[in-house]
C-alpha positions in Angstrom: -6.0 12.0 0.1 -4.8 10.4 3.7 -0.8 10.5 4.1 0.8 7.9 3.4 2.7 5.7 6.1 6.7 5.8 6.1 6.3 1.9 4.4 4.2 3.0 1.6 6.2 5.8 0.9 9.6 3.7 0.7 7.6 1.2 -1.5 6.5 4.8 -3.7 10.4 5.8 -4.0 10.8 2.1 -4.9 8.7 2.2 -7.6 10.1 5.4 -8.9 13.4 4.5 -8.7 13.0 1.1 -10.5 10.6 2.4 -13.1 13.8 4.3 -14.3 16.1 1.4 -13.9 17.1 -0.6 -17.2 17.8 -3.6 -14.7 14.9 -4.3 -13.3 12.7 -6.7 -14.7 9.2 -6.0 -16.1 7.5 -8.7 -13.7 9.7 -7.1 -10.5 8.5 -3.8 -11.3 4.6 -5.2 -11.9 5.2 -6.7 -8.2 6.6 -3.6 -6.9 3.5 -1.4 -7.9 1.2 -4.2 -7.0 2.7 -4.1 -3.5 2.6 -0.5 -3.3 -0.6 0.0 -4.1 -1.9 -2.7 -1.7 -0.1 -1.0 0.6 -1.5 2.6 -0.3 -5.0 1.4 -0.1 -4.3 -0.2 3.2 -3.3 3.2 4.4 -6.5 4.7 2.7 -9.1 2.2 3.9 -7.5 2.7 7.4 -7.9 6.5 7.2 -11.6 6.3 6.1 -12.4 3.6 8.6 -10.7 5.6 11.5 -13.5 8.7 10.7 -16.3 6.5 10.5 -18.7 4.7 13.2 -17.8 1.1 13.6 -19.1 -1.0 10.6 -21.7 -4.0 10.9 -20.6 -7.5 10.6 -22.8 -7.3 7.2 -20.5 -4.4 6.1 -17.4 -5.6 6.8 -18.6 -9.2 4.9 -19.4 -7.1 1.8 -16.0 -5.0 2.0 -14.2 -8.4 2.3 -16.1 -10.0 -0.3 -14.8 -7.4 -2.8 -11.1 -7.5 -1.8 -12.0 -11.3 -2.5 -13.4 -10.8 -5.5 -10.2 -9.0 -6.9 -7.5 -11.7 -5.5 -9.2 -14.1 -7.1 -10.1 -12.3 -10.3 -6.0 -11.5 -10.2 -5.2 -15.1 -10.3 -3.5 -17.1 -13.6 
């Protein structure tokens, strides 16, 4: 598993810390993982992509497509 950057560790101890704190709201705490695990796949996609040739403009359309796919499948 690629480190993590200094932000998505911060958002990790976030997330910790909140999941253990009476005060914070179910809905802030369901934003605070969704933000950290945005940001830990950021980190992850970054990793992978820095090891591997440069993708086709095909490629990055179908990696796009299904980052598209769940935004708009996450939508009320």
């Amino acid at each position: 598993m690629p480190i993590l950057t200094p932000a998505s560790r911060s958002l990790k101890a976030r997330v910790a810390r909140a999941t253990n704190d009476r005060r914070v709201t179910p809905s802030a705490l369901a934003e605070l993982r969704r933000d950290f695990i945005a940001s830990a796949l950021a980190d992850y996609m970054a990793a992978k992509l820095g090891e591997a040739p440069p993708l086709t403009r095909e490629q990055c359309d179908a990696l796009h497509a299904v980052i598209r796919r769940h935004a708009i499948r996450g939508v009320s």
